[in-house]
C-alpha positions in Angstrom: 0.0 0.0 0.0 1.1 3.7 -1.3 1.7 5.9 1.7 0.2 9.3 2.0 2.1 12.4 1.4 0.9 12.6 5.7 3.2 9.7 6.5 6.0 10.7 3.9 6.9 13.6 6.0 6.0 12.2 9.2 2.5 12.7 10.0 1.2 14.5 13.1 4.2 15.4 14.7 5.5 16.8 11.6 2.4 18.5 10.7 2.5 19.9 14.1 5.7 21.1 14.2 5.3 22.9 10.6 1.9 24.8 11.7 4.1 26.1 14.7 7.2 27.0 12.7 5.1 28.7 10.3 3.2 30.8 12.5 6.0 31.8 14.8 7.5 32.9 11.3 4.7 35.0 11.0 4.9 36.6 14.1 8.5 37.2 14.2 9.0 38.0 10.5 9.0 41.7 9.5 8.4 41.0 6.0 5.2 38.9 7.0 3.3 41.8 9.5 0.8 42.3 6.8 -0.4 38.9 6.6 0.6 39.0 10.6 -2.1 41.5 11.0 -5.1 40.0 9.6 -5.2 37.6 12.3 -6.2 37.6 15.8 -3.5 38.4 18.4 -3.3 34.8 20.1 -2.5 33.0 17.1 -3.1 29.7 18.8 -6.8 28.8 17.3 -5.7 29.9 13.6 -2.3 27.7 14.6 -4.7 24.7 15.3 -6.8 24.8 11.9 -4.3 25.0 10.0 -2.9 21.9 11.3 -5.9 20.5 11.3 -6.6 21.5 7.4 -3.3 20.4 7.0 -4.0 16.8 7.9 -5.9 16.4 6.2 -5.2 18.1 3.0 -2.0 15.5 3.0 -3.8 12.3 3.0 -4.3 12.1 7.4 -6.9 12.8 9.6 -9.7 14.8 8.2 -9.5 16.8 11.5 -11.1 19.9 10.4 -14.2 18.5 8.3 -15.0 16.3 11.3 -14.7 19.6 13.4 -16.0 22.5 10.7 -17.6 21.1 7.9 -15.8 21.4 4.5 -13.1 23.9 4.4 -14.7 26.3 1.9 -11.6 28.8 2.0 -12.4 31.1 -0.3 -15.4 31.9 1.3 -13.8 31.3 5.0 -10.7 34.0 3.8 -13.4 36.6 2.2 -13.6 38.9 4.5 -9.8 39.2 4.3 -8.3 41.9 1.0 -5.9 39.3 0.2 -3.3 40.4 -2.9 -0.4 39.0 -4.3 1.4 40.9 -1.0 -0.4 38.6 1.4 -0.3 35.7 -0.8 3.9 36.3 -1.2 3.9 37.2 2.7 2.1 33.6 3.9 4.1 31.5 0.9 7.4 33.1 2.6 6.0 32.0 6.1 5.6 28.5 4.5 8.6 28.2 2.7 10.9 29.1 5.7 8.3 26.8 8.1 9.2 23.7 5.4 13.1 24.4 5.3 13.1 24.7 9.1 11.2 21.7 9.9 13.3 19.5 7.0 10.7 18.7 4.6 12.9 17.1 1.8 12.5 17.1 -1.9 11.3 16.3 -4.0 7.6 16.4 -1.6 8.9 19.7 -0.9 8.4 21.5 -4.3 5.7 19.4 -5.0 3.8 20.6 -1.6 5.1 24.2 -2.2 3.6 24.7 -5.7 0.3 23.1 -4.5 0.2 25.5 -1.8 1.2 28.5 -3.8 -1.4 27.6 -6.3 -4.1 26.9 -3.0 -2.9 30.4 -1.4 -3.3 31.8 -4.7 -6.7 30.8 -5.1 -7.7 33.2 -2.3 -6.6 36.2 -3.9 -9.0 38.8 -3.6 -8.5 41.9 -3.7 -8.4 44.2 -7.2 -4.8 44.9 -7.6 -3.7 47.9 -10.6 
């Protein structure tokens, strides 16, 4: 049996460890304090669905559709303005959150370009 791209990189604990590496980027990250700012001060319940959305999304535990429902994300990030700055901003987060935590190639490039393509899907915001 294949393994899930979950298990590849280590499943919960690495999926764990990523969602806090990424959002302690985001916090610390100067280049980042737009996307920093569009979410809530504690970032520890934003921390928790993305790993949850995470989990799923790589083949684990559907965590947040058991808890949520289906994701819907462009309608969960619409009340965001979210441009290519924000996209650029949260793919830095990410790619710095996967080099940290050692996610290797070639899953990593694979994962990144999904993501980029996922976190360019909530682009909304008219841009000139």
């Amino acid at each position: 049996m294949d393994k899930t791209i979950y298990e590849l990189i280590g499943g919960e604990a690495t999926v764990r460890r990523l969602t806090q590496r990424f959002y302690e980027i985001m916090e610390t990250l100067p280049e980042a304090q737009g996307v920093r700012q569009m979410h809530p001060e504690n970032l520890r319940g934003s921390e928790e669905k993305l790993f949850m959305f995470l989990s799923g999304w790589l083949g684990g535990p559907q965590l947040f559709v058991e808890r949520f429902g289906h994701p819907r994300l462009r309608a969960r990030h619409f009340p965001f303005a979210i441009g290519k700055s924000e996209r650029d901003q949260w793919m830095l987060c990410m790619v710095q959150a996967f080099e940290d935590v050692g996610i290797e190639e070639p899953i990593r490039s694979e994962l990144l370009h999904s993501l980029l393509n996922l976190a360019d899907h909530m682009r909304n915001k008219q841009e000139s």
